[in-house]
N, C-alpha and C positions, 0 to 999 in steps of 0.2 A: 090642052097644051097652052092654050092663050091664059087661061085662069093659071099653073103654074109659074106661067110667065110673069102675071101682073102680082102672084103675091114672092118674086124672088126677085123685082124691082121694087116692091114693101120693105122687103129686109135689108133691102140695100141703105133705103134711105134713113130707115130707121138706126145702123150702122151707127151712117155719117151724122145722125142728130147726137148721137151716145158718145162719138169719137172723143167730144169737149172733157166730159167727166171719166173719163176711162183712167185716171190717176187713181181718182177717190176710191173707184171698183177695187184696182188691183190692191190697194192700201187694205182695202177691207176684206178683201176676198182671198187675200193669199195668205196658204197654209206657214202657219208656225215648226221651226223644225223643234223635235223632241227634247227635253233637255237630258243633259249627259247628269250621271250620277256624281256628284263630287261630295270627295273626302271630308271632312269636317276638318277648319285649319283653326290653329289658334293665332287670333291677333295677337302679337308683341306689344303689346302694352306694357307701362311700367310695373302695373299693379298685378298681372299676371306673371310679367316676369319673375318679379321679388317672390311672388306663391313658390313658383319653379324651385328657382334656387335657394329655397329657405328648405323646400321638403327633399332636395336632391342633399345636401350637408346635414338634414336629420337623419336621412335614408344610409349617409355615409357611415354617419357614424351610429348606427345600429349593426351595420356588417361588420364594422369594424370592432364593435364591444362584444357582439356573436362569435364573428371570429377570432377572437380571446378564448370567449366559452371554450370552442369546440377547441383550442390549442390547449383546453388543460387535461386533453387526454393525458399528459404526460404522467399525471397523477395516479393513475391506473397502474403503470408501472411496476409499483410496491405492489399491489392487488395481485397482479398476474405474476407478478412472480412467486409470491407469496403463497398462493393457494394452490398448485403442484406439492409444493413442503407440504403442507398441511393435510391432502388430501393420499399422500404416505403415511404419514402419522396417523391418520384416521385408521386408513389400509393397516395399518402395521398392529395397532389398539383392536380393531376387529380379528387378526389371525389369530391375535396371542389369548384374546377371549372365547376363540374356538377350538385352543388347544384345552381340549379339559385337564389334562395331565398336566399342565402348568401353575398348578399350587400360587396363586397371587395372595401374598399375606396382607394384611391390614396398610403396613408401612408404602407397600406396591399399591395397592389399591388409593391411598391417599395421593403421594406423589402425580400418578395417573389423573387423581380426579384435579389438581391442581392445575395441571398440563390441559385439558381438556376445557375443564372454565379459563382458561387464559386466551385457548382457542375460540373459546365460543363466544368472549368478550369479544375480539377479534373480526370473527366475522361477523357481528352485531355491527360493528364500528364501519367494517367494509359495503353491511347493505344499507346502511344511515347515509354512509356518504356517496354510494350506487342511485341510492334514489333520490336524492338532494341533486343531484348533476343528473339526471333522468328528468324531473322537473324542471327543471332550468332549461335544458335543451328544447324540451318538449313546447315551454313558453316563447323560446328564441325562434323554432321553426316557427309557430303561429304566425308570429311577427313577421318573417318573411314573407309567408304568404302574402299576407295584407302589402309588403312590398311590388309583387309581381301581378299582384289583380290590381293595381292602383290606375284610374281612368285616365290622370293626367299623364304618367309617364308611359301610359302605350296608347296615346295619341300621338297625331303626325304634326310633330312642331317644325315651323318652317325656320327658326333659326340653328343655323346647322351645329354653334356651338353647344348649347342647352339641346340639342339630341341626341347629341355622342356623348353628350354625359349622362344621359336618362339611359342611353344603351350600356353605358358601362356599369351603372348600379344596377339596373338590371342582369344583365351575366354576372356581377360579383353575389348577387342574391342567387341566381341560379345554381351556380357553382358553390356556393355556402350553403343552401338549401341540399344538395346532394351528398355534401360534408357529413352535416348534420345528420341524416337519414342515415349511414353507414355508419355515424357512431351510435346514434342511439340502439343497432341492430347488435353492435360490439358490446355496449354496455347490458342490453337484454340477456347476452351470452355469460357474460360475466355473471351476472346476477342469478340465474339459473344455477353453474357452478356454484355459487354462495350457497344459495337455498340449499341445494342438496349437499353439501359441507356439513351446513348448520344442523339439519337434520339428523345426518349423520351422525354428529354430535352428540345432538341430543339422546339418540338413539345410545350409545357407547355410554354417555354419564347415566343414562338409568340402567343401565344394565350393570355398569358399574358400582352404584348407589345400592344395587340388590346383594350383590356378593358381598359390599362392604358390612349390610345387614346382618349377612349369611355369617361373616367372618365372623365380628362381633358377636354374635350369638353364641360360634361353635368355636372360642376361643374357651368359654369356661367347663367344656366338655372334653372330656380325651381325646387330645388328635393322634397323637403316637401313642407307642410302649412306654410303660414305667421304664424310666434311667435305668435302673439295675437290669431289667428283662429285654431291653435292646440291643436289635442286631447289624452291626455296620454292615451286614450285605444289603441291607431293605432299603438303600440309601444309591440313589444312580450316580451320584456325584461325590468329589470330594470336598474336602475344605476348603484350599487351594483353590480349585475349581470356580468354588462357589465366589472366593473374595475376588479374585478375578475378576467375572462378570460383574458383580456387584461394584467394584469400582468402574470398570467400564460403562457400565450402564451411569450411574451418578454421574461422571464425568458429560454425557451426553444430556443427562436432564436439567443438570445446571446452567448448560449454553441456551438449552432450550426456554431455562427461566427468564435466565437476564438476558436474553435477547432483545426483546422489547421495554426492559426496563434502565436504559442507560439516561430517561431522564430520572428517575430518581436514585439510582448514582449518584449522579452529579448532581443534585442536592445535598448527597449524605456525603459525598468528595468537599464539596464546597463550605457545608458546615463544620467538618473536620479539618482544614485551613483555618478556616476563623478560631475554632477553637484552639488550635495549634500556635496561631499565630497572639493570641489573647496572652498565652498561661508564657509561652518564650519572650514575650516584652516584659511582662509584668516579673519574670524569674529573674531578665537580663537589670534592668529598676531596681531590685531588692541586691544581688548581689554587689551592686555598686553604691550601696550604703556602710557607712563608718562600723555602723552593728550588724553586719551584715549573716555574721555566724551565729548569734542571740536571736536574731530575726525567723532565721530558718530552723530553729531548733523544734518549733514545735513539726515541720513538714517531714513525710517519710516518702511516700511512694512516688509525690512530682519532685524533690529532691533527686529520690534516685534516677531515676530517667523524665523529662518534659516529654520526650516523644513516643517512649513507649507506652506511657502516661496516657496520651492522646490514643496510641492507636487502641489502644483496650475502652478507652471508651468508644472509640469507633464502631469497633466489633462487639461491643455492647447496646450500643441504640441503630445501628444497622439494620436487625432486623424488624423493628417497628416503622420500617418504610414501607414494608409491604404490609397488604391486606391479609395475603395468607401463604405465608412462605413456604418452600417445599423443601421438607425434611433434609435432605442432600444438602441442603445450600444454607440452613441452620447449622449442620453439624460443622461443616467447614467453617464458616464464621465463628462457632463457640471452640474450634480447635486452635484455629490464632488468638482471638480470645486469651485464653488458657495458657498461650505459651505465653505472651505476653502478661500474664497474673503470676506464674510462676515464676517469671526474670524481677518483676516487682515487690515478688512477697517474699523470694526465697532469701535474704539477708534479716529480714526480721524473723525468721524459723527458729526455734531452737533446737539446740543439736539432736535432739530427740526425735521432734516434726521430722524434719527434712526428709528422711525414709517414707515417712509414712504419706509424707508430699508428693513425694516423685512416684511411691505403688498407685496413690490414688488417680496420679494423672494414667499412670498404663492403664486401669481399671478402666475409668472414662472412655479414652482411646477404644479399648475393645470392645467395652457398650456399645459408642457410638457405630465403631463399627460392624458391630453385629446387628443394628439396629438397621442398617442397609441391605443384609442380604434377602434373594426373595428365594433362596430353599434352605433346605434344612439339612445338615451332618452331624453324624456319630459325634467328630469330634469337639463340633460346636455345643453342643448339652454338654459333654464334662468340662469344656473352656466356659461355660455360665456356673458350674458349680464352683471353677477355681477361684472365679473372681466374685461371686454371691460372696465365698468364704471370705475372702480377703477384704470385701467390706464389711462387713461384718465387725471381723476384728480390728478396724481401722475404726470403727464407729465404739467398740467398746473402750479403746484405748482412749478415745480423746473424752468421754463418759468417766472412764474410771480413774484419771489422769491425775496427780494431786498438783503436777507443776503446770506453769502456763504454757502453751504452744508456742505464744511468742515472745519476742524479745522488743523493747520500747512500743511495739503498737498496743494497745488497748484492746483485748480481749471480747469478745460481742457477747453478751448476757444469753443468746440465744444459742450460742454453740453446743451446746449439749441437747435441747431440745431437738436441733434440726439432724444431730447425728441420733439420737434416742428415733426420731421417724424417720431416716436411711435405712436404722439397721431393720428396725419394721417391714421398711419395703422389701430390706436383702433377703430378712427369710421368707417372707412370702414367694419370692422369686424361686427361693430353694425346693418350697414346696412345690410350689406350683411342675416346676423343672422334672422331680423325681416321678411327680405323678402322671407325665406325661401330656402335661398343657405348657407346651413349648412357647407359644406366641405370647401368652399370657406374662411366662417367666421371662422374657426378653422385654414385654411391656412394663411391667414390674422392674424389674433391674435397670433398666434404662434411665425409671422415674425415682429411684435412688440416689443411685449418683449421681446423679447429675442434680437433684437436689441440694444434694451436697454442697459441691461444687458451685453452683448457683448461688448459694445464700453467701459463698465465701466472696463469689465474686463482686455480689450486689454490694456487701458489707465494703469493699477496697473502692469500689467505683462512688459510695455516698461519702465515702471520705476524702477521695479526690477530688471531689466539687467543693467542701467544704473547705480543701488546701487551696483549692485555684481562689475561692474567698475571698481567704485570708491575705493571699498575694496581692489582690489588687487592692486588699485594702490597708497592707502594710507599702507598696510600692507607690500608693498617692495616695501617703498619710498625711501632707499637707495640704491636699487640697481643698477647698470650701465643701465640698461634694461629701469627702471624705470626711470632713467634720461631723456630719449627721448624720453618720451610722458608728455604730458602737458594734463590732465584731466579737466579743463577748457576749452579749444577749444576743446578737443574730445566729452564733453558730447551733444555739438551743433550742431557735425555732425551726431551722433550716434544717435539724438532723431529725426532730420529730417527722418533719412532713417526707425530707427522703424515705426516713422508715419505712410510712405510710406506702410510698408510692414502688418502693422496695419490695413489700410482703404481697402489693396488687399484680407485679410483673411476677414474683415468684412464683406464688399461686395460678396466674394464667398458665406458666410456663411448663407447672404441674397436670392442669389438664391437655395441654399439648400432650404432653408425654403419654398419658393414660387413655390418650384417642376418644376424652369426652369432651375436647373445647368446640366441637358442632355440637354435640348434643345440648350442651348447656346454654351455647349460644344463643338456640331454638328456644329451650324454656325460657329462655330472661326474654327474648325479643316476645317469647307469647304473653308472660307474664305482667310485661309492660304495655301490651299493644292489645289485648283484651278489653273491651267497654265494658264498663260496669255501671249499675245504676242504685242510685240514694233515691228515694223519691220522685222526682221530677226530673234531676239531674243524673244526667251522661257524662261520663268522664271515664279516662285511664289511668292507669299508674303513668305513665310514660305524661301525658299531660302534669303530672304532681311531680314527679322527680324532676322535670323542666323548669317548674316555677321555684323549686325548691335549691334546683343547680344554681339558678340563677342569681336569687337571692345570696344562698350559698357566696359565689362568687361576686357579688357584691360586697358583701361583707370581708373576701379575703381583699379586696382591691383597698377598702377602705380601711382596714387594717396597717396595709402596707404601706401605705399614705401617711398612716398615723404614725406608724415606725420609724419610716424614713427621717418624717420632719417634724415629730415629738419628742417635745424637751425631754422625756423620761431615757430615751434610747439614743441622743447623742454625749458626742467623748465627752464634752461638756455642760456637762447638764445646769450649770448655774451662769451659762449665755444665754441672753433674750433672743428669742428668735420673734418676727415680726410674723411670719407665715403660720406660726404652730398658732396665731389665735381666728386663722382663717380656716382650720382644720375643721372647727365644726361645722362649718355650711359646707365646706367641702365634700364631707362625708354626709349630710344630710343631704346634698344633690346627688353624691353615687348611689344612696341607696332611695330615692325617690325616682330618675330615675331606671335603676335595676328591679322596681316594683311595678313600673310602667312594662318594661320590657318585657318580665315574668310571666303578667297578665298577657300580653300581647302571644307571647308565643308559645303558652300551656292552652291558648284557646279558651278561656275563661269570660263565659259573655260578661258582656260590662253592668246588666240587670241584675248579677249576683254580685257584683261588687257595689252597687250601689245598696242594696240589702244589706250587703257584709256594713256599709259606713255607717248607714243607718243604725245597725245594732253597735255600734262602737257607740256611736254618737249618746243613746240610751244611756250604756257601760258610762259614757265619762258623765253623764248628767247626774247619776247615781254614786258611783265609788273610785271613779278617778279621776278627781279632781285636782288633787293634788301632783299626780303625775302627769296631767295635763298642763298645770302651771309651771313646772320644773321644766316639762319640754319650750313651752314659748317663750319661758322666760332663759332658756339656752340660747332662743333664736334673736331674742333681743342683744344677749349678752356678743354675739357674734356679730350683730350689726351696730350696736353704739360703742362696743369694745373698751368698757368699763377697766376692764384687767383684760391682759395680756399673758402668755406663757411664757415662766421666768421673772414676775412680778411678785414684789415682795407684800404683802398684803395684811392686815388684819382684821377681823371678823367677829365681834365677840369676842369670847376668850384663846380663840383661837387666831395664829399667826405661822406664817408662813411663805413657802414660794410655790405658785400657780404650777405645778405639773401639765395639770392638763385640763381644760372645757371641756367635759363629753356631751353629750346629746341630751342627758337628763340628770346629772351631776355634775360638779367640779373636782379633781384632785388638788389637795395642799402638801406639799410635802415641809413637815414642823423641822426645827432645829435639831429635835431632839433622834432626825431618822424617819419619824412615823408620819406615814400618810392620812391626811383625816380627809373623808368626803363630804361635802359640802352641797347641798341640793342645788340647782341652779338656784330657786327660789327665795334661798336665804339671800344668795346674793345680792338680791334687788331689793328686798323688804326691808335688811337691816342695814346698821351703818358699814361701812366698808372703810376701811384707810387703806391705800394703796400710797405705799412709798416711794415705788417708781413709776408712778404716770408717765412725766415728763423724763427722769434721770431717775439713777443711782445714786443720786448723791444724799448722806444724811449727814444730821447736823447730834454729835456726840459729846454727852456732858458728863463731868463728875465733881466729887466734893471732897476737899483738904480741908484738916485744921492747922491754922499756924498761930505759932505763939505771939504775945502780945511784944514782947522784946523783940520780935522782928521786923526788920526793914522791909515794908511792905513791896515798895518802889521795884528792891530787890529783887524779893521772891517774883514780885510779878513779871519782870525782865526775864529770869531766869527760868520760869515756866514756859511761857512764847515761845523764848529759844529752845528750848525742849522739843517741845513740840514741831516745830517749826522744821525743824533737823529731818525729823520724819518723812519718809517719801511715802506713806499712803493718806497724805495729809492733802485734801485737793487744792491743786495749785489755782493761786490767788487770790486765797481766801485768808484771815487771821485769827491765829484763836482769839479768846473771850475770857479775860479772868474779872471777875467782879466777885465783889463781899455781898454775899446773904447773909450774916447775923453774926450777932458778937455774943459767944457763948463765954460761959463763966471766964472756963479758962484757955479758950482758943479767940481766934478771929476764924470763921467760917468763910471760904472762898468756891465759889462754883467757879471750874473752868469749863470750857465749849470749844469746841472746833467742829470742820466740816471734814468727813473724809470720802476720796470716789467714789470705793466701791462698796456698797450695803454690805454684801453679803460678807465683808471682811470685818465691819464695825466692832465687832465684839472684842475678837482676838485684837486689833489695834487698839483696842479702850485699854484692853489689860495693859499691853506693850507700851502704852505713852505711862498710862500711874505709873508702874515699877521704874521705868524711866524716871520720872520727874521725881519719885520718889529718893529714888538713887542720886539723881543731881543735887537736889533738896540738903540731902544728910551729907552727901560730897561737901558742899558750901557752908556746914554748920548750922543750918537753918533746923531749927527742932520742929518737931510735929505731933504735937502733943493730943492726947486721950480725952475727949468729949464725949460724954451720955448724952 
């Protein structure tokens, strides 16, 4: 007890020693409390600020240019609406293909395959722009994403206005981001629909494509009874019956054509305006001339009507708007057409024609429209024998005819030819008809007459272009423009080339009609698109008929150039024109480069053109030397411009006025009419006189004798005045009389003046002698006989 005792008086004291420093203990010895977790703030700084709101207004307007995107569902629209139609038409193209008893002729079969690549063009175009807005979207959501994971905008910013704005781009990304997601799921839908369309499609055009085989094959086999051995009950339908349908049905494939095609319409609307509006100014100009009825004498068919004028050619280049027109919507076009050819042609008929004018249009008519049904009746084979016959004899008539068909138009060289192969086609269609190859005999007779028809039409529409010509070129005959075409030599080149372009549309229009313009198509696109190889070298036709177009077409450009603004083809061929001597470098750059182009776009590596220069180069060091010289010495003649076109020149023994620089020649056309060519070469080698460098003007002399009894003073007064009287005398000049020698029995006088214009000097030389001469003997003045 005592020992407890003395060490719990130890503790005490030892306390009270420690009491002093018991601050520093508890300072040191007392527990820290835990720290709390705290949120991560951002300092408001200016320079974090500015980050803020720089990425919160690109963030804006990222939702904002998204949310555009996702508002062009609108576009879909057409899509969805569109592909219900389409996907009946499909429905409808598969029933009628599994009606086997439904006989599809050739004509069916094409139409259908037209409708069906219209379609499939169609949805091609729908999954182009399906996936193009499928991408787009798909990059737009990305973007959002990287919106909503973004670390600064779903941090806790302490200032409260830059948080409600982080929170508001955030939900508008939210709510865009969930936009998005439900179109791209609408567009997935859609596009599904496509595909299987498309397929579809595809499916129906080969199936299609097989039967059209099938037909084609078993058109030149007997599908029916011989005509004579047929029986109208084997027929489920009538005639009647059949036209019916058959116009119903056309009436339906036509809307189905030009449905989609009202932008090229209005093309073919819009250039029929222009054209319309061209040929009614230039007729309204001509008739308000003094000659107004001499003017028009030579016009017939824009005469008769300007507007009907117009629409026949409407309904003549209408259908080269399209790729591949469907039958139905040809024939109606060549049926306005037509009536329009007939209100135009029927005044120039003669009284003979016009019958045989108005059978041939029924004829057509019934073609055409037998060319549309898709079955067959009793009385449709003897309605092809009536009218096989009656062309027939339409075609011997205008063959065996002694008189002309028409009255003031000009008859076409060709018109017995193209009725000599109508009637060709009629009786084969007869045959065909009796032997019981119907499709054939409807193919056949279809591409008759309307051949026919055809060449009459081409013939009236190449001659309208050449009237519309003429109009503008009689109706701004005074204009400068106007001065540099010559409408005599243009209507000779212009009717060549319509010919041309005449017998290419005729010819197309023929294998229309005989159901070979795919096949033929196929061979020329293989025939040119075939690699073939020379040697080392790969090439195609298609690469050589490009360089060959090209050139081709360089040369017509450079042609037309020549025409326009060569002295030989304006009204005035003996005006200098200052541009016809820039003609030759003109044309030597269209067709340098139309050589460059050629090469570029036939694919012609440039290692074979340097080979090709090389061997030129050879060629000229050897034997064309001379043609080399004539060419540079062209290109000098175009760059120091020695002579001019319409420059009066002499050369040697030759003289004349410059026609034309060509490229490796000159034209002179002499006094006497005749043109001499002149190599460039001479031109530069020998002396040249040019009378009109500067001017026209020439200085013109002759020689009188006057008697020695005459008053020299006199004659000389009275000659000046002579002369002087004269108005192709140029003004300000005087004449010149002086004595050159005193013969036996004369005094010898050379007179001189200057007169404008060259090309008058001659005829004015005669005009002043006979003058002066006549003044001379008027006054007494003798003029007596010196050897």
């Amino acid at each position: 007890m005592i020992f407890l005792k003395k060490q719990s008086n130890f503790l005490f004291l030892l306390l009270l020693l420690l009491l002093p420093f018991s601050h520093v203990f508890a300072e040191k010895f007392t527990a820290h409390p835990p720290k709390k977790k705290v949120e991560p703030t951002v300092s408001i700084k200016d320079t974090l600020v500015s980050r803020i709101v720089k990425r919160i207004e690109m963030y804006s307007l990222t939702i904002k240019t998204d949310n555009n995107l996702v508002q062009r569902k609108i576009q879909m629209e057409p899509m969805l609406s569109a592909l219900p139609e389409i996907e009946r038409r499909l429905n409808a193209f598969t029933k009628r293909l599994a009606k086997k008893g439904d006989r599809m002729n050739l004509r069916s079969l094409n139409s259908g395959m037209i409708i069906l690549k219209e379609m499939a063009s169609q949805l091609k175009d729908y999954e182009t722009t399906l996936s193009d807005y499928y991408m787009e979207l798909s990059e737009s959501n990305d973007s959002l994403k990287r919106i909503s994971t973004d670390a600064i905008l779903n941090s806790n910013i302490t200032d409260s206005i830059l948080n409600n704005q982080t929170q508001t781009v955030l939900k508008e990304a939210a709510v865009l981001d969930s936009a998005q997601k439900d179109m791209l799921g609408k567009i997935s839908i859609v596009r599904n629909k496509n595909s299987v369309a498309a397929l579809q499609t595809e499916d129906i055009m080969s199936e299609m494509t097989y039967l059209t085989t099938t037909a084609k094959k078993a058109m030149w086999e007997q599908e029916d009874n011989p005509l004579l051995q047929d029986n109208p009950s084997e027929y489920d339908q009538s005639f009647t019956e059949i036209i019916e349908n058959a116009f119903t049905r056309s009436g339906k494939i036509i809307s189905i054509f030009l449905r989609d095609k009202w932008d090229l319409m209005t093309m073919a609307l819009f250039l029929f305006i222009c054209i319309s509006t061209w040929c009614f100014s230039n007729m309204r100009r001509v008739k308000k001339l003094p000659n107004a009825t001499e003017v028009l004498e030579p016009i017939y068919f824009l005469r008769r009507s300007v507007l009907i004028g117009c629409i026949m050619a409407f309904f003549t280049y209408l259908p080269f708007f399209f790729a591949n027109p469907q039958m139905s919507f040809l024939h109606v076009c060549e049926l306005l057409r037509l009536l329009a050819l007939s209100f135009l042609l029927f005044p120039y008929l003669s009284r003979s024609s016009k019958p045989m004018w108005i059978a041939l249009c029924l004829i057509w008519v019934y073609y055409a429209m037998d060319d549309l049904l898709l079955e067959q009746a009793f009385e449709e084979r003897w309605a092809l024998v009536a009218a096989g016959v009656l062309l027939i004899f339409i075609c011997l008539r205008i063959i065996f005819k002694k008189q002309t068909n028409f009255v003031k138009v000009q008859e076409s060289p060709g018109t017995k030819a193209l009725s000599i192969f109508s009637m060709t086609l009629g009786i084969l269609s007869l045959v065909f008809n009796f032997t019981g190859r119907v499709t054939l005999a409807k193919i056949v007779g279809i591409a008759a007459v309307q051949s026919l028809v055809l060449g009459i039409t081409l013939k009236v529409f190449s001659t309208m272009v050449l009237e519309a010509i003429y109009l503008q070129s009689e109706a701004y005959k005074a204009s400068k423009f106007s001065d540099l075409i010559n409408y005599n030599e243009l209507q000779h080149r212009l009717r060549r080339v319509l010919w041309m372009i005449a017998s290419v549309v005729w010819f197309i229009a023929l294998l229309v009609n005989i159901t070979l313009y795919d096949y033929s198509k196929e061979l020329f696109i293989a025939f040119f698109e075939t690699k073939r190889i020379i040697g080392n070298m790969t090439f195609t036709y298609e690469s050589v008929a490009v360089f060959v177009l090209i050139i081709w077409v360089s040369s017509i450009i450079s042609g037309i150039i020549n025409f326009l603004f060569g002295q030989e083809n304006s009204k005035n061929p003996k005006k200098k024109t200052r541009i016809g001597s820039m003609l030759l470098l003109i044309r030597l750059a269209i067709w340098s480069v139309g050589f460059v182009v050629a090469v570029a776009a036939a694919g012609i590596p440039m290692d074979r053109i340097s080979i090709m220069i090389g061997a030129l180069g050879v060629g000229i060091g050897f034997g064309l030397q001379n043609i080399t010289n004539n060419l540079v010495s062209g290109i000098i003649l175009a760059f120091e411009r020695p002579i001019q076109v319409g420059d009066q020149i002499e050369i040697g023994d030759k003289a004349g006025v410059v026609d034309e620089i060509g490229v490796r020649s000159s034209k002179i056309k002499s006094s006497d009419g005749s043109h001499v060519i002149v190599p460039n070469g001479d031109l530069l080698s020998q002396h040249l006189t040019n009378w009109t460098k500067e001017n026209s003007h020439k200085n013109v002399f002759f020689n009188i004798n006057i008697s020695y009894q005459s008053d020299m003073t006199l004659v000389k007064k009275i000659i000046c005045e002579t002369i002087e009287k004269d108005k192709g005398i140029l003004a300000g000049t005087t004449p010149s009389v002086s004595v050159q020698a005193f013969a036996d029995t004369a005094i010898q006088l050379k007179i001189s003046f200057w007169v404008s214009d060259l090309s008058k000097a001659n005829s004015l030389r005669s005009d002043i002698m006979l003058e002066v001469y006549r003044t001379l003997t008027e006054k007494g003045i003798r003029l007596p006989y010196t050897s």
